[in-house]
NUMIDO-267525 format. One line per 8 residues: number of its first residue (from 1); their letters; for each residue x, y, z of C-alpha. Coordinates in steps of 0.05 Angstrom, whole numbers, plus 5000, padded with zeros to 4 digits. Each point is the difference from the previous one (the first is absolute). Example, Ala and Ser with C-alpha at 12.3 -4.5 7.8 and 13.67 -1.06 7.14 Angstrom:
BEGIN
1) as) 5246,4910,5156 | 5027,5069,4987
END
This chain:
BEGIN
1) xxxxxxxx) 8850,2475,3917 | 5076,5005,5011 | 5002,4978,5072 | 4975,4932,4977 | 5054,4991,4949 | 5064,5027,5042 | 4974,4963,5058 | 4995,4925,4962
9) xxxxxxxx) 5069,5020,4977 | 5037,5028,5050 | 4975,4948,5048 | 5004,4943,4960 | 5073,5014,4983 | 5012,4998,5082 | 4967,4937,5005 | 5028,4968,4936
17) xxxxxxxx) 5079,5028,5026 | 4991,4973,5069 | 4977,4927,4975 | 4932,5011,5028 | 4961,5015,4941 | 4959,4920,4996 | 4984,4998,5070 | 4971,5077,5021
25) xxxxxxxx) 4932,5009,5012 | 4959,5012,4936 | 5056,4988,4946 | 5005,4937,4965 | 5032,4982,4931 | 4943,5033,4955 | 4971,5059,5050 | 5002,5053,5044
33) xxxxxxxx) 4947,5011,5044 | 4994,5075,5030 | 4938,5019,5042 | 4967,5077,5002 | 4947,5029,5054 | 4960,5058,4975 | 4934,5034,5014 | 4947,4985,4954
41) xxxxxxxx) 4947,5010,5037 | 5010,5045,5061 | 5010,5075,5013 | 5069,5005,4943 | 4960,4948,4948 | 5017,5048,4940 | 5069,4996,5008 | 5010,4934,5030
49) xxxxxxxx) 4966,4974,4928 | 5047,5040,4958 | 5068,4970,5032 | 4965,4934,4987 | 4992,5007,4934 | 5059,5038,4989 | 5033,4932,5025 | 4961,4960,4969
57) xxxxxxxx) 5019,5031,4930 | 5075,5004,5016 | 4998,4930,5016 | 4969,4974,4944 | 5049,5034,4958 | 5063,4968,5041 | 4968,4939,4978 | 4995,5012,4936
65) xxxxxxxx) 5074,5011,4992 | 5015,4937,5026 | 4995,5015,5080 | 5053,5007,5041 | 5061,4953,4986 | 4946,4951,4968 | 4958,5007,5070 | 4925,5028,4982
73) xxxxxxxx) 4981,5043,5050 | 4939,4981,5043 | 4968,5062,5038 | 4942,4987,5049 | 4967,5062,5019 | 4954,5002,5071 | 4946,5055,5021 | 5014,5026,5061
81) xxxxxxxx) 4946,5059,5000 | 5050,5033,5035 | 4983,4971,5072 | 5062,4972,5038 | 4962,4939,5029 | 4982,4977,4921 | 5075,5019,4973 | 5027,4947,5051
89) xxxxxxxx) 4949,4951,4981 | 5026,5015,4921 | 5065,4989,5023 | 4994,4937,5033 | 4963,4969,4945 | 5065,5031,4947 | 5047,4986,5041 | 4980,4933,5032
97) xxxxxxxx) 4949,4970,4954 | 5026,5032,4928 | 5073,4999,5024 | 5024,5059,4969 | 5076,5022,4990 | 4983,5084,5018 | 4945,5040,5009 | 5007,5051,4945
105) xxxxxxxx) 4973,5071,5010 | 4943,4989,5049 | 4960,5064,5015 | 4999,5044,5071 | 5033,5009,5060 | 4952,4965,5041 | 4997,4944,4970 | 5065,4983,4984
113) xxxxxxxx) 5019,5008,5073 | 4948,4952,5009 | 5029,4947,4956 | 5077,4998,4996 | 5004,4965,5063 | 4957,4937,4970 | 5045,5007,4936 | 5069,5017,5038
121) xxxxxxxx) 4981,4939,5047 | 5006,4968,4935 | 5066,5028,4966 | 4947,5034,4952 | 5030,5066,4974 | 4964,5064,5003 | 5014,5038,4928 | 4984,5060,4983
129) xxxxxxxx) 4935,5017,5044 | 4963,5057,4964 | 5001,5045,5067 | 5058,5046,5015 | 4987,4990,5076 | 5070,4991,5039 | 4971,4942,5035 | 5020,4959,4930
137) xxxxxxxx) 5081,5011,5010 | 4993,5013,5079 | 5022,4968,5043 | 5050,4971,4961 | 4978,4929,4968 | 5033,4953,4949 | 4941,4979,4960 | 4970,5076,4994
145) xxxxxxxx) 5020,5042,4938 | 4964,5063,4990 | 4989,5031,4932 | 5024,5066,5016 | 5019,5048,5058 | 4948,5004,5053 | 4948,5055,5007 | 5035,5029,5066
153) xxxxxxxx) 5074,5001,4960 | 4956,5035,4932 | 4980,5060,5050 | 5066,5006,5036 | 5042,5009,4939 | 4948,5029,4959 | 4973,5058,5052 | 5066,5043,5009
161) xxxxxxxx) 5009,4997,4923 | 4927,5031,4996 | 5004,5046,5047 | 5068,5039,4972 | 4955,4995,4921 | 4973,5076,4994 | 4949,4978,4948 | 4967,4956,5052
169) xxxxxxxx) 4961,5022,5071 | 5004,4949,5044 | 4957,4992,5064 | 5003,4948,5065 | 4932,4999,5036 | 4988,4952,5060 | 4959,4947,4981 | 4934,4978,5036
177) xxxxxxxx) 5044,4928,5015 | 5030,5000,5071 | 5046,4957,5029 | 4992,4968,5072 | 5010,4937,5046 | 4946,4968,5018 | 5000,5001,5089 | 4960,4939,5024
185) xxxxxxxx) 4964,5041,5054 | 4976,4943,5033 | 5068,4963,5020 | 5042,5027,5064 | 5032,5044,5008 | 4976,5038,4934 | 4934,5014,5036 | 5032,5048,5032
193) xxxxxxxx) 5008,5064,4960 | 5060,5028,5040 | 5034,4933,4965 | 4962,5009,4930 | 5026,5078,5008 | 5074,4970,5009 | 4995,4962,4939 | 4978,5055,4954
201) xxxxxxxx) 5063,5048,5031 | 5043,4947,4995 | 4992,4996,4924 | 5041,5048,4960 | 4964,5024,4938 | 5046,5046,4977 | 5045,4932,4993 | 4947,4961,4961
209) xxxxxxxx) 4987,5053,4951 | 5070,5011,4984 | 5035,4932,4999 | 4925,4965,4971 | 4969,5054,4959 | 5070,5031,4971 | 4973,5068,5042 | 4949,5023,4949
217) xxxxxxxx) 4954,4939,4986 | 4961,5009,5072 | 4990,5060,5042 | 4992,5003,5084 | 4933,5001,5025 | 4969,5058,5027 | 4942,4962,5031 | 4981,4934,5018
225) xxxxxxxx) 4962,4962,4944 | 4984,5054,4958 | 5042,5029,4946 | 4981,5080,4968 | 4958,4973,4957 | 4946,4973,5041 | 4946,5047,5026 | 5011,5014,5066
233) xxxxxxxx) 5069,4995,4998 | 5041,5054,5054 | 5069,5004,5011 | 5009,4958,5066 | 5074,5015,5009 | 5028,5025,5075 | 5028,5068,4984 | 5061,5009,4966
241) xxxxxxxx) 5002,4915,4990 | 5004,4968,4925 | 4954,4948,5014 | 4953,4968,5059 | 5040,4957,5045 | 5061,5027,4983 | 5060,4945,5005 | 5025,5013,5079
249) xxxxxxxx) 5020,4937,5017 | 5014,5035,5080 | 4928,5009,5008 | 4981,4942,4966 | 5046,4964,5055 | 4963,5040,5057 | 4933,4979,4981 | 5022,4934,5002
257) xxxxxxxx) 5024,5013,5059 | 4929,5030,5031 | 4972,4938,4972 | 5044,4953,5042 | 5052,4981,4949 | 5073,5018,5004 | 5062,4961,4993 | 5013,4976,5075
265) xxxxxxxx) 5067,4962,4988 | 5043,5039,4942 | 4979,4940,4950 | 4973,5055,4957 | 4933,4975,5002 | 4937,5027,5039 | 4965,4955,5047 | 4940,5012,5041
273) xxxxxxxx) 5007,4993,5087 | 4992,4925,4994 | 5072,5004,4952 | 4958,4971,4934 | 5037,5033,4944 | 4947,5033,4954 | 4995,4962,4932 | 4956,5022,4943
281) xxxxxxxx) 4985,4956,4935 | 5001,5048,4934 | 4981,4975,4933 | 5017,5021,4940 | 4987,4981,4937 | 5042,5004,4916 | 4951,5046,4971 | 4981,5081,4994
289) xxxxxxxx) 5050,5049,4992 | 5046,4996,5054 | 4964,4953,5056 | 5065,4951,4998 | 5048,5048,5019 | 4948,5047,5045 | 4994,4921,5038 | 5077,5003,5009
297) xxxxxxxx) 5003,5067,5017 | 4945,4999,5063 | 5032,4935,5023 | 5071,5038,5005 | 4958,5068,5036 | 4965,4949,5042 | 5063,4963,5029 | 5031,5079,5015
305) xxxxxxxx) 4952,5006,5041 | 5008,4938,5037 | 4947,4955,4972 | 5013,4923,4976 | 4964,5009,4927 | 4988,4932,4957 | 4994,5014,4928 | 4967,4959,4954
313) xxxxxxxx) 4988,5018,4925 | 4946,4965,4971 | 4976,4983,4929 | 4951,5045,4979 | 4937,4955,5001 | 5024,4967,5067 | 5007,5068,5028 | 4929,5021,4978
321) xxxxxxxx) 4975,4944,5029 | 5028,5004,5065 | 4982,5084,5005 | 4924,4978,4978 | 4983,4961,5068 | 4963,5026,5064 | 5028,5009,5073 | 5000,4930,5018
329) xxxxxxxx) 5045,4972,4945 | 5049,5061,4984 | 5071,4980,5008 | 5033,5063,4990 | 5019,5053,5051 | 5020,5050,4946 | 4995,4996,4925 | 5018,5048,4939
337) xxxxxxxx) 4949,5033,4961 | 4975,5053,4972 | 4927,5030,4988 | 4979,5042,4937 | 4939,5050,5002 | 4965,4990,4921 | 4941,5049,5018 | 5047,5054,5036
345) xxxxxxxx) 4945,5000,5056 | 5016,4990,5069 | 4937,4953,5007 | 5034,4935,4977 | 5061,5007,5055 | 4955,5019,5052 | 4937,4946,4990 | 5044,4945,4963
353) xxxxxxxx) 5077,5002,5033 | 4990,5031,5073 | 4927,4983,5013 | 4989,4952,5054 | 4947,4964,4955 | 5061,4986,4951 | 5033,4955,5034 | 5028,4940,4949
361) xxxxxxxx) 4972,4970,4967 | 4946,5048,5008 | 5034,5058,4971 | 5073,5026,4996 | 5014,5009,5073 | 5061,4961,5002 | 5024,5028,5061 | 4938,4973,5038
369) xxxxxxxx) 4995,5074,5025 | 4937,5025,5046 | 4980,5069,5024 | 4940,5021,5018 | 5020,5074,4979 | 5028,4986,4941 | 4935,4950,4983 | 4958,5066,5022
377) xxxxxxxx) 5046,5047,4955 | 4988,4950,4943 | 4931,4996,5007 | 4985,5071,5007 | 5041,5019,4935 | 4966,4944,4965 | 4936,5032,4995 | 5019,5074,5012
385) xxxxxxxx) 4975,5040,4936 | 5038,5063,5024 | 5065,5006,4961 | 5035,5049,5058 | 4972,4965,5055 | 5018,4922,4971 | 5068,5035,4983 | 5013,5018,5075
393) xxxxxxxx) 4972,4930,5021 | 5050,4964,4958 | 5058,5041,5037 | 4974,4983,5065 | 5007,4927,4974 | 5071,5009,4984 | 5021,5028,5064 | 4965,4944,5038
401) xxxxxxxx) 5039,4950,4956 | 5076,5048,5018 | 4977,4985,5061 | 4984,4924,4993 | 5047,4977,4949 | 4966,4940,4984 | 5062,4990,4934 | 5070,5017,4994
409) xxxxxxxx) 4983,5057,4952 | 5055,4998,4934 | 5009,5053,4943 | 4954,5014,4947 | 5014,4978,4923 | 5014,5052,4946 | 4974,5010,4933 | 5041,5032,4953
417) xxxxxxxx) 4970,5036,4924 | 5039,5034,4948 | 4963,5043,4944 | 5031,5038,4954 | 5008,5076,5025 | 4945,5023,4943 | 4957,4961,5037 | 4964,5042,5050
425) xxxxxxxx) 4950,4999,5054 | 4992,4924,5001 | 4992,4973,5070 | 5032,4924,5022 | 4938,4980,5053 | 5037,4959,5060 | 4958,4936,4975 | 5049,4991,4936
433) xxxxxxxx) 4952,5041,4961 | 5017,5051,4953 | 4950,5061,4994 | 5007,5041,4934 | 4923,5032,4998 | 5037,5060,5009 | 5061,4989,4965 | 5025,5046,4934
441) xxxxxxxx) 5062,4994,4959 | 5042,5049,4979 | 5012,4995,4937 | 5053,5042,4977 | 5046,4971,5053 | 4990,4933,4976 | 5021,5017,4933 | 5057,5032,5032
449) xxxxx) 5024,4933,5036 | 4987,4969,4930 | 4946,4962,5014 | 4961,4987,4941 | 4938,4948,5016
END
């Protein structure tokens, strides 16, 4: 495999110019020793054991020739079943206990989040991780070099020069993955939903899908939690608005304001009647498509508005770890997420992310949100068998939570297809699923655009 080979060599000749090549980790006179994390036994398996022995072979074959400036290459390769918690553990023991130079094209996003900080804590370099994710250049880091562009930079340059291509139709669909901030309901003052309400205007969407999602990688939402294609869905939108909680940061400041919060001595910060400025921890964390710089952005909305906002990014298992704890022990006044709906069914928001009962580590309730109407609501559409009437329940839900605003609601991701336009009457499904039961070619215009297989 050729990142093994321009790795040893590149690398080596950095160490070897600089004088350092006898005394860095995992390079002696006779051998280089490189480390790998794959998945050969979790949810990825089949591909995690072909980049192994892809590697393996490659290496073998540098060895046969001799190596790399005389230096055999040693490459240790960990299972990491693609769990975050076990990919740490497979670093430490590489990086610590094998002392390896680099880790050489370890597998997911996820996990390699999980471990650069045990191998960057080390001066262990991060080589060509076999995940496009823009988490592996970004932020910036000495020790991390990518193997190609990132996903995010593929679609931006790759979109506009599909969309101008008359052989190709291409289509953007929202996505059933929505974007929000977690709301601790349970710490003051973001009990109160006048202040919860703030928040949500405060936060310009319009801004995060253009300067995040390069404008046409996430849309606005048009209702909270839901996206179109999840029954139930209904266009929750005020009249004549783009999205719910449109960005108004002068209303946002007057519910403050009716909550007891505005800035009493021109610091530019809100304080309640007693003069305690109102501070609010937010975590973020280096990992999904866009959460670093969605963290950044909310801090800057949330100082506009006048409140103190401490960001912290977070590794991704630490992150997990501290979103996956009940009431008692949460640390976090806000946090970035976002939830996906697999089954395109309302049922899973309403019983699993809202419910009262799903409360972490119960469930997904994050927020540590409780209504009894919106338990009720739940409840009721849970075992409704009536399509119309469940459908009408599950709108009544979503006004209750306009009204409640138990998250900072954020935009919706995009998916993006391109079939050739012979292709017709295929259907991309919101869940990344692509429907062709009904789909036909026709044929003489793909033998017109000279396509022959």
């Amino acid at each position: 495999m050729k990142p093994v080979h321009s790795l040893a060599a590149a690398l080596l000749a950095l160490a070897g110019a600089s004088g350092h090549a006898q005394t860095a980790q995992g390079i002696s006179k006779n051998e280089i020793v490189l480390g790998s994390i794959q998945d050969l036994s979790g949810p990825i398996a089949g591909f995690g054991k072909q980049v192994r022995q892809g590697m393996l072979l490659r290496v073998d074959e540098l060895n046969e020739q001799g190596g790399v400036n005389g230096r055999k290459i040693k490459l240790l390769i960990e299972d990491s079943a693609y769990d975050p918690k076990k990919a740490v553990l497979a670093a430490q023991k590489l990086v610590n206990q094998d002392k390896i130079f680099a880790m050489v094209a370890h597998i997911g996003t996820p996990t390699n989040n999980a471990a650069m900080p045990v191998q960057f804590e080390k001066n262990v370099i991060n080589f060509f991780p076999v995940t496009a994710a823009r988490e592996m250049t970004e932020p910036f880091h000495k020790l991390k070099f990518a193997g190609g562009s990132s996903y995010y930079d593929q679609i931006r340059v790759a979109l506009p020069r599909l969309m101008k291509d008359k052989s190709l139709a291409v289509r953007t669909i929202p996505s059933l993955q929505q974007h929000y901030v977690v709301i601790n309901n349970l710490v003051k003052p973001l009990d109160d939903p006048r202040v919860r309400q703030a928040l949500n205007y405060a936060t310009d969407k319009a801004g995060i899908v253009k300067s995040v999602f390069a404008g046409t990688g996430a849309t606005l939402s048009k209702a909270p939690t839901l996206s179109p294609g999840v029954f139930g869905y209904a266009d929750m939108r005020e009249p004549g608005k783009d999205t719910i909680f449109p960005f108004d940061l002068a209303k946002a400041r007057a519910l403050l304001k009716e909550a007891g919060y505005e800035d009493r001595n021109g610091d530019g910060f809100v304080e309640d009647a007693q003069g305690k400025v109102l501070s609010l921890k937010l975590y973020g964390r280096k990992a999904g498509p866009g959460d670093y710089e969605i963290a950044q952005l909310i801090k800057t909305f949330l100082e506009k508005l006048g409140i103190k906002t401490e960001l912290t990014v977070l590794e991704s298992a630490t992150f997990s770890a501290a979103l996956s704890v009940g009431p008692k022990d949460a640390k976090y006044d806000l946090a970035i997420l976002s939830w996906t709906i697999p089954t395109a069914d309302p049922d899973e928001p309403m019983m699993y992310m809202t419910h009262t009962k799903a409360w972490k580590p119960a469930g997904a309730n994050r927020m540590f949100f409780s209504n009894p109407e919106t338990d009720r609501l739940a409840e009721l559409a849970h075992t409704e068998s009536d399509p119309a009437k469940r459908a009408t329940i599950v709108r009544q839900w979503m006004a209750e939570l306009l009204k409640l605003a138990p998250v900072i609601y954020l935009p919706t991701l995009n998916l993006t297809d391109a079939t050739r336009t012979y292709v017709h009457d295929g259907v991309y499904l919101p869940a990344n699923v692509y429907d062709g039961t009904a789909a036909w070619i026709d044929q003489a215009e793909r033998k017109r655009q000279g396509i022959n297989r």
